[in-house]
FILOVO-591688 format. One record per residue (C-alpha): residue in one letter; x, y, z. Coordinates in steps of 0.25 Angstrom, whole numbers, plus 5000, padded with zeros to 4 digits. Layout:
BEGIN
AXYZ
...
***
This chain:
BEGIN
X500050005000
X500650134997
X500850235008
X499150315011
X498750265022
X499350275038
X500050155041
X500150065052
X501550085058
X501749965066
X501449875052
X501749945041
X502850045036
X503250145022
X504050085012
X504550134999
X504350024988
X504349994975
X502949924971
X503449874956
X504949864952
X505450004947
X504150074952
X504350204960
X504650184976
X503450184983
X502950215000
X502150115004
X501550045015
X502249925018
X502249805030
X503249845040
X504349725040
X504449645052
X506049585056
X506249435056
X507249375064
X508549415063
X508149565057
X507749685063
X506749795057
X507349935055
X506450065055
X507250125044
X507650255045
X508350275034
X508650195020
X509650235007
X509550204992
X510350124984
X510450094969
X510149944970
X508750014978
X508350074964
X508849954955
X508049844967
X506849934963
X506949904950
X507049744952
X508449764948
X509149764960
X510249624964
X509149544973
X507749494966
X507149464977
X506449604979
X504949594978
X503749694975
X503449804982
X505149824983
X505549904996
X507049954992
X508249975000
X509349905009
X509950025016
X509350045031
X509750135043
X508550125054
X508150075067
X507849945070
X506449925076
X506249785076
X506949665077
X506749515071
X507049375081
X508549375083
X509149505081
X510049545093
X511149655085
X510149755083
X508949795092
X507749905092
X508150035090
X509550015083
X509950105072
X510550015061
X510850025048
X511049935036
X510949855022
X509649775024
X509549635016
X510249685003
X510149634993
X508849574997
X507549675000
X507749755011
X506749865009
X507249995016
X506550085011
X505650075020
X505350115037
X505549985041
X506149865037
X506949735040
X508249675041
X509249575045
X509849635057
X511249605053
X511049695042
X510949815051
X512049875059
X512150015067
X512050135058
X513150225060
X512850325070
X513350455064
X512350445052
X510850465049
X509950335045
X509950405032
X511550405032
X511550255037
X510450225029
X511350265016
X512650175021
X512350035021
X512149985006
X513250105001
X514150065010
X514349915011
X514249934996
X515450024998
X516049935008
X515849795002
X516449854988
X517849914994
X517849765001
X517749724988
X518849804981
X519749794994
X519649934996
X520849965006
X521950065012
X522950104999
X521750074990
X521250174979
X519850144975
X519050194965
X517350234969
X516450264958
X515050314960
X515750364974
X514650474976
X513450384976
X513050294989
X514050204988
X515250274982
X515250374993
X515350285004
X516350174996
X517150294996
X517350325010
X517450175013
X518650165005
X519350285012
X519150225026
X519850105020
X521050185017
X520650185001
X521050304992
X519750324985
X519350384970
X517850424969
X517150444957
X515950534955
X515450664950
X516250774953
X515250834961
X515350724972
X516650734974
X516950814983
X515950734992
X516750594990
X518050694993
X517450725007
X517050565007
X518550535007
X518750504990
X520150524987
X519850554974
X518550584967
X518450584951
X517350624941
X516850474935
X516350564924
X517750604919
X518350484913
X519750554913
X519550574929
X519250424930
X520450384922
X521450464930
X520950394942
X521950274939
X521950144945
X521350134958
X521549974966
X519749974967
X518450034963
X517050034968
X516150044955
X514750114961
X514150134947
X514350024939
X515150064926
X515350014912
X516649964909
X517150064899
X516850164910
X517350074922
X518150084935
X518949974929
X519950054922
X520250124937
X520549994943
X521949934945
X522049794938
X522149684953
X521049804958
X519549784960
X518149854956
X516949844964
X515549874958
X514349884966
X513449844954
X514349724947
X513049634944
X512449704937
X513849734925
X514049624918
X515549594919
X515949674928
X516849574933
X517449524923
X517849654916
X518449704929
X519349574928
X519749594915
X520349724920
X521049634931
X520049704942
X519349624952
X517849674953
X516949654964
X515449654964
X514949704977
X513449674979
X513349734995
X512849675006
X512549695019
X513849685029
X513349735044
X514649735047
X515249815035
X513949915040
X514449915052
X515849975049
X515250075039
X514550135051
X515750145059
X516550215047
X515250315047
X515250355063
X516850355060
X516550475050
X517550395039
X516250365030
X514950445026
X513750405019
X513050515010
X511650535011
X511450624997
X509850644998
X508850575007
X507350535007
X506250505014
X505450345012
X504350425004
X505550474994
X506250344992
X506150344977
X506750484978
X507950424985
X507950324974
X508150434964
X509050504970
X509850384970
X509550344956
X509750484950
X511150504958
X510950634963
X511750644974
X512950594983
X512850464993
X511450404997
X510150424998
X509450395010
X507950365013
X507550415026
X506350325031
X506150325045
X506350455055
X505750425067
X505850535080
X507150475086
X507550385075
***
């Protein structure tokens, strides 16, 4: 039923969902989730979008298991409110945040909904739910691609797309790890990924900028190029390539090992641990997340085209819950 008439709190809940695939978000009426064992139910707070939210909407996303009406999003910061037989790590009250069920339905944009409790770790402190809402899919994508291309001290790396979600923060986890860092993206953002800690920041538009870059020992490729435009060309031979996207290019792999450069496709997952240390690096100050434009539940398709139409720097973040004293 789409939202009109009052609601009973205690049974149902708001949801933005798609009703048929690629058809415009909608707010609806939906049953309020209950936590089996082992999960805890989060009155979410706070949500972010992703690329694969838009490309799920369209039944075009990794996991076919998605069903109609479609609830999109794995990105959650909130308070838990409830909790299934069996969970002990997190009680009533806590504020947690994390990457629910990835990359099978999870359904976050939405005031409630349910997750394995070990999903979920302590949001940082020094952050917004919109902020902590806007790390946990970015950054273990960041994360699990500089484990990837063993992204170390003495290191220089290459990040392309590095103004957008994931680039932003890939490029201030690679700092912390003692890389030398080479963003690429608009001009206009540079001076952003400076302050973020890029070593160097080039114009990806400017194929003479790109070339003088030289070799560097790894890049994160966030956009997904053909090979007469790659990041190939910048990577040492023995080096390796990561691509958040390699499913979906045909060859990707094998093109990259015809260059003598090892290539990594990196589809994230949930790593509690991993989100725990993010959070320390946060309240540490060494990494930021930027929240470029946020929206309210009734505007989540606004903050799909925000995404979709790149018109800012970093994340946008869904703000669905702001209870007094939350």
């Amino acid at each position: 039923m789409i939202v009109g008439a009052r609601r009973p709190a205690s049974t149902t809940m708001r949801a933005a969902r798609h009703e048929q695939w690629g058809s415009p978000l909608e707010i609806a009426d939906v049953p309020r989730p209950e936590p089996a064992a082992g999960e805890v139910r989060i009155a979410v707070r706070a949500t972010s979008v992703n690329p694969v939210d838009m490309h799920t909407g369209r039944n075009a996303g990794y996991e076919q298991s998605m069903r109609l009406p479609c609830i999109p999003g794995w990105d959650v910061a909130g308070v838990v409110d409830a909790v299934g037989y069996g969970v002990t790590r997190h009680g009533v009250g806590d504020r947690l945040y994390g990457l629910a069920w990835f990359p099978h339905p999870a359904g976050t944009y939405a005031e409630y909904m349910t997750v394995p409790a070990y999903h979920l770790v302590p949001m940082p402190r020094s952050v917004s739910f919109a902020e902590a809402a806007s790390l946990p899919m970015a950054a273990l994508t960041a994360w699990q691609m500089l484990d990837a291309v063993g992204a170390r001290a003495g290191r220089r790396i290459l990040v392309s797309g590095a103004s957008g979600g994931v680039g932003h923060v890939a490029v201030q986890l690679a700092v912390a790890r003692g890389a030398t860092v080479t963003a690429l993206a608009r001009p206009g953002h540079h001076a952003t990924l400076r302050e973020l800690g890029a070593h160097t920041c080039v114009d990806y538009t400017d194929p003479g900028a790109v070339t003088a870059i030289g070799k560097v020992d790894a890049a994160l490729d966030l956009v997904g190029h053909d090979f007469g435009a790659s990041l190939f060309d910048r990577v040492t031979p023995g080096g390796a390539i990561a691509l958040a996207t390699a499913w979906s290019i045909k060859g990707y792999r094998a093109a990259a090992a015809e260059r003598g450069i090892r290539a990594a496709s990196c589809l994230v997952e949930s790593d509690p641990v991993a989100l725990g240390a993010i959070a320390e690096l946060v309240d540490s100050g060494a990494v930021r997340v930027v929240v470029g434009a946020e929206f309210d539940l009734a505007r989540a398709a606004d903050a799909q085209r925000w995404v979709t139409d790149r018109r800012g720097f970093g994340k946008a973040a869904i703000v669905v819950n702001t209870p007094e004293g939350a």
